[in-house]
N, C-alpha and C positions, 0 to 999 in steps of 0.2 A: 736693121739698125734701130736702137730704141732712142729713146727720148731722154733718159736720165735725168737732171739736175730743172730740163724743162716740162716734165712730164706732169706734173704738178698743175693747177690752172694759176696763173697769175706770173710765172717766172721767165724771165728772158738771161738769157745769155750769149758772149763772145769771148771769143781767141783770138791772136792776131801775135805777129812776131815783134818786137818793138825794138830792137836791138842786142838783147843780151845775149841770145844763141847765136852763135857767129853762122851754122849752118842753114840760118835762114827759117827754123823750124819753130810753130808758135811759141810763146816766153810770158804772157800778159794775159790772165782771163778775166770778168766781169761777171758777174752774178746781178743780176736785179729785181725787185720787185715794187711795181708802182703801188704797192698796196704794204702800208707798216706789216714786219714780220716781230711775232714772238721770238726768242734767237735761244738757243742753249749750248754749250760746247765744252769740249774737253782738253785738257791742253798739255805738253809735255813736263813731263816731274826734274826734267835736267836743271840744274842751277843756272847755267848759263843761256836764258830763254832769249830767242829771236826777238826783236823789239818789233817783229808784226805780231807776235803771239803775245807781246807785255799790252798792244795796244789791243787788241780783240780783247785780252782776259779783263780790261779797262772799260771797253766798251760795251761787253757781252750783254749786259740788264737792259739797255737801251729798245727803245724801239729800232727795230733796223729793217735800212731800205737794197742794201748791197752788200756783196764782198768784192773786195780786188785779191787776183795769187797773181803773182810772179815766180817764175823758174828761172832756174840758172844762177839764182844769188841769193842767201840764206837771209842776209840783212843780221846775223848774230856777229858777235864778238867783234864790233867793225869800229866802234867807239862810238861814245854819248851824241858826237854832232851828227848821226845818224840818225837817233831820235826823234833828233829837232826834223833831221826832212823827211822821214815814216811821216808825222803830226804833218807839217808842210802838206806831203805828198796827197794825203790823206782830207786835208782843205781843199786843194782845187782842184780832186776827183768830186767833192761835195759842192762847188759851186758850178760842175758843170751841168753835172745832174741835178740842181738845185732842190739837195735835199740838207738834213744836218750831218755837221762833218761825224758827228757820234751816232750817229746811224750808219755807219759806214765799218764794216770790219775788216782786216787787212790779213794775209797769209804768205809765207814765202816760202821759197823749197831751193835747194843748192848747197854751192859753196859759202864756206864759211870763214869769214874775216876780211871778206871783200867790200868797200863803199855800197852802199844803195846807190841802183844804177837810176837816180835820182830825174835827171833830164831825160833820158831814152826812156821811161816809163810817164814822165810826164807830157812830153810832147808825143805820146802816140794813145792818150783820154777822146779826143775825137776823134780818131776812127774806131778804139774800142768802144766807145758808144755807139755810134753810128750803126755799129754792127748787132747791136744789142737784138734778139729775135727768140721767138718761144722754139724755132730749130737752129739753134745755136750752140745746143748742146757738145755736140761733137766737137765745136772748134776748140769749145772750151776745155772739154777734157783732156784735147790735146797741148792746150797750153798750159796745165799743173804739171807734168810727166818731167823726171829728168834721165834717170838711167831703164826705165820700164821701157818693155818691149813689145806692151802693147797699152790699149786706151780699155778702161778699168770705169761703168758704168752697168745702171741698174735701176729697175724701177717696181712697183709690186702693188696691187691694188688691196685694200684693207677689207673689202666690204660692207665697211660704216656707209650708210646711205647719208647724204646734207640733203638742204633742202634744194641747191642748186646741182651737185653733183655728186658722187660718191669718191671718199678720201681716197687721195692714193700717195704714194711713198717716191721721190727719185732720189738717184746719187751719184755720184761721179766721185772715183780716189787715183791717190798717184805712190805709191811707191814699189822699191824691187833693194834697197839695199840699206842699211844702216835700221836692221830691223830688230827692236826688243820691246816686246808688251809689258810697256810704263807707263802709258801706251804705245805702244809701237809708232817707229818711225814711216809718219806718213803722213798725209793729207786728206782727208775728205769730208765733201759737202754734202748736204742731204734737204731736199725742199720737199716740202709737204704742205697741201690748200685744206690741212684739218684747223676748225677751230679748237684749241685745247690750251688749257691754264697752263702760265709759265711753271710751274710746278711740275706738273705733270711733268710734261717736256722734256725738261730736266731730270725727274727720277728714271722715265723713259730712256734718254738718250743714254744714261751714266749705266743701266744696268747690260741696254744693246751694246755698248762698246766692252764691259765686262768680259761677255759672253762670245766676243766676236775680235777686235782691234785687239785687244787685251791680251790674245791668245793665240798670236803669230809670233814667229819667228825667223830672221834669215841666217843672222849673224851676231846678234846678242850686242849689238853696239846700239845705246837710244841716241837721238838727235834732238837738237836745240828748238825744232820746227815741229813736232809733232802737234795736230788740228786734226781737231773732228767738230763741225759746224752743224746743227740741224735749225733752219727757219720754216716759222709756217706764218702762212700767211693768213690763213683763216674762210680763204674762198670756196671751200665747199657747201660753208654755209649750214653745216652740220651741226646738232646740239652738242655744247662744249665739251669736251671730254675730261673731268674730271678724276682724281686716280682713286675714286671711290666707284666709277661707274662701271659698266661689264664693257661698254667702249674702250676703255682704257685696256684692258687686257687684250685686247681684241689688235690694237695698236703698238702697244710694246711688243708683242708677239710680230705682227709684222717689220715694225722696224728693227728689232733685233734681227729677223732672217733677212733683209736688206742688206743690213752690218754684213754678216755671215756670208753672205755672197762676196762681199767687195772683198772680205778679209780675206777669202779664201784664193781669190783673183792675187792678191798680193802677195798673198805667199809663194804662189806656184810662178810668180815672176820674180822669183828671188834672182838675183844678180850673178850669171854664172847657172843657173840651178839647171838638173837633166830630168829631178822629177821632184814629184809636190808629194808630201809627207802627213799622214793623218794619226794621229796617236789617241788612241781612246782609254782611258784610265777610267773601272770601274771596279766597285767594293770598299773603296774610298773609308776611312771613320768622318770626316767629314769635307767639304764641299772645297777648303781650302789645302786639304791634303791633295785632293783629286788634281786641282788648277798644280800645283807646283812639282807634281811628279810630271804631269802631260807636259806642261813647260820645260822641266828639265830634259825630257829624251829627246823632245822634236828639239833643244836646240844646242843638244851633245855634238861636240863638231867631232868627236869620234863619231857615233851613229849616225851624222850625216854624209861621212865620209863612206864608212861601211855601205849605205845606202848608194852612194856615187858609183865605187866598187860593184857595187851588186853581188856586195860579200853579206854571205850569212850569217857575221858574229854577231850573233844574240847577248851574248856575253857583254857588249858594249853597253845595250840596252837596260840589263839587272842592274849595271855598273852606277850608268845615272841613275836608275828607281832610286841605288841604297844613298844616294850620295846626297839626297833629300832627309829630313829629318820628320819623312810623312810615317803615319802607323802603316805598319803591313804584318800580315802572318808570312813570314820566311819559308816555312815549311808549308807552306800550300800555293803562294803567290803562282799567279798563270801569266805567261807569255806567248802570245800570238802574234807572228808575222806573214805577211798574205792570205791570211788565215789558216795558219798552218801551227798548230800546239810545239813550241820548242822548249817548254821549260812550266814543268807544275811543281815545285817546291824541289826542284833537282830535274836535270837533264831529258827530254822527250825522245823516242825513237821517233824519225819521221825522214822522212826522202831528201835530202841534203841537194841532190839534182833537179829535183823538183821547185824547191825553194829559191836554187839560182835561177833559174827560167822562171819564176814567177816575180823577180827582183828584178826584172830586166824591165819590164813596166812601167809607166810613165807617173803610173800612183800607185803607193806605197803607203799599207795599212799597218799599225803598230797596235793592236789590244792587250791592253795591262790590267788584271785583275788582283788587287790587293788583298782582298780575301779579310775584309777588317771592319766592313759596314756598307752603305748603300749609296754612297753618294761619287757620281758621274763627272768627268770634265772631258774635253776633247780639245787640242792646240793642234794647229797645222803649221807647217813648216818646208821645208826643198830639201835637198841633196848640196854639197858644199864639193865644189871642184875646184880644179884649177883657173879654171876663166875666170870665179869670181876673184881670186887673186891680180890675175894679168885687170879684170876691170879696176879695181880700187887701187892699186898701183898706179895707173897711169890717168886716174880723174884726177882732176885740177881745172 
């Protein structure tokens, strides 16, 4: 089991159930660090944002000492006097920890239009403190999760030497449904003991979520709650990493393939899902054709049906290509599924039985060659069955 969100030198975490899960299952996590973090973060493009995500994007610039998540209750659309107890709530998590209340940033995940479970989150700050530990990790992860099927963590060492220890990358995410790269709906944290300028940070985190969050999909619905957090605290002790220095690439590189990990974790826990979907778009004219073709097949709920099926219409697949207003040459474009050529500017001979026994797989490879220039994207995504319907039917 790894370390995730504590792996970091200076981060402590906890879990702990506080009420909201009626099944007794964690609901409440904590994030810490005794040492001021840089903070950078991303946050959903919905109009109707979570008033944990209006007070995070509020307090994002701050020096910051924590985050609080909560699952089981969105804290959106619930009305203004909510606000008032987020800000409340948010006070006397800061005077327990005697840090400031705006170093403190705030997350939620759930249902949506329900109170802040205001008291049952307040009255359970001292044992979620208490519990606070650099092998904490796990509870904690367990306490973001709401319809995920499994605990969604990760950690990567950079190779930047400090003068104390060499930087390294953790993270912890939660989602499996209400998924569309706006940034996708979802949640995750990311600690890292690199020293580097909030700038940095920030150009860093914005371009890993691009290339990563950015580029999932379950079911093409975004949410109110969409968070992606990265802090660093600075305890490696390493020279600053400025985004002029070769450390900095050296770091966006890592944390992007962190991203890419979690993101890929989340996809293949799509709600309902039987397999995890990789679409690679290459020949692109350019970099934004690539991203909106790969996005539109992984999240054609015809080709994820097909895909469920373990039927071979390809034909789905051109369906979305054209249904984008990306350049392509018609007459040469290539399609590959399992790796198997079904389609170069018109119809491919190839073993039709072959390709359902290769469907039958748990991953599911889609290569698309646009035949138009040189530029790559890759979106991952599931399979769309009937469980995910019987699921979202019956949450509440």
């Amino acid at each position: 089991m790894g370390k995730g969100i504590t792996y970091p030198f200076g981060f402590y975490a906890s879990g702990i159930n506080c009420g909201i899960k009626k099944n007794g299952k964690e609901d409440l996590a904590l994030i810490y660090s005794p040492y001021p973090c840089i903070a950078a973060g991303t946050f959903t493009t919905n109009q109707f944002k979570s008033y944990s995500v209006l007070w995070s994007i509020r307090n994002i610039q701050n020096e910051i000492r924590a985050i609080l998540i909560n699952s089981g209750n969105a804290n959106a659309c619930n009305g203004k006097e909510n606000y008032e107890l987020t800000e409340k709530l948010i006070e006397e998590l800061s005077e327990k920890l005697k840090v400031e209340k705006n170093s403190i940033l705030f997350a939620s995940t759930g249902i949506i239009g329900e109170n802040l479970p205001y008291e049952k989150i307040r009255n359970s700050f001292d044992r979620l403190i208490k519990k606070l530990s650099p092998e904490g990790n796990y509870e904690a992860a367990k306490g973001i999760i709401t319809t995920d099927t499994f605990i969604k963590e990760y950690e990567i060492n950079t190779g930047i030497k400090g003068r104390k220890k060499e930087v390294v990358i953790g993270g912890m995410a939660k989602g499996a449904g209400m998924i569309n790269p706006c940034m996708a709906t979802m949640l995750c944290f990311i600690t890292t003991d690199a020293v580097i300028d909030r700038k940095s940070l920030e150009i860093a985190l914005k371009n890993a979520v691009d290339e990563s969050f950015n580029m999932i999909t379950v079911d093409n619905d975004m949410s109110t709650n969409d968070t992606v957090i990265c802090l660093a605290n600075g305890q490696a002790r390493n020279k600053t990493i400025h985004i002029d220095t070769p450390e900095f690439e050296i770091f966006s590189e890592s944390l992007k393939n962190l991203c890419i990990v979690l993101a890929k974790k989340i996809a293949s826990d799509g709600e309902g899902a039987s397999k995890f979907i990789e679409v690679v778009v290459n020949g692109a004219w350019c970099k934004k054709d690539a991203r909106r073709v790969a996005k539109r097949v992984a999240g054609s709920s015809l080709v994820k049906t097909a895909i469920a099926g373990e039927n071979p219409n390809w034909g789905r697949i051109l369906a979305a290509v054209g249904s984008t207003n990306a350049r392509m040459d018609k007459n040469n474009i290539k399609v590959k599924v399992c790796g198997i050529n079904v389609f170069k500017g018109g119809p491919e001979n190839y073993d039709e039985e072959n390709l359902k026994t290769l469907l039958k797989n748990k991953e599911i490879k889609i290569e698309i060659d646009l035949k138009k220039g040189n530029f790559s994207a890759t979106s991952w995504g599931c399979d769309l069955t009937e469980e995910y319907v019987k699921i979202n039917k019956e949450y509440s």
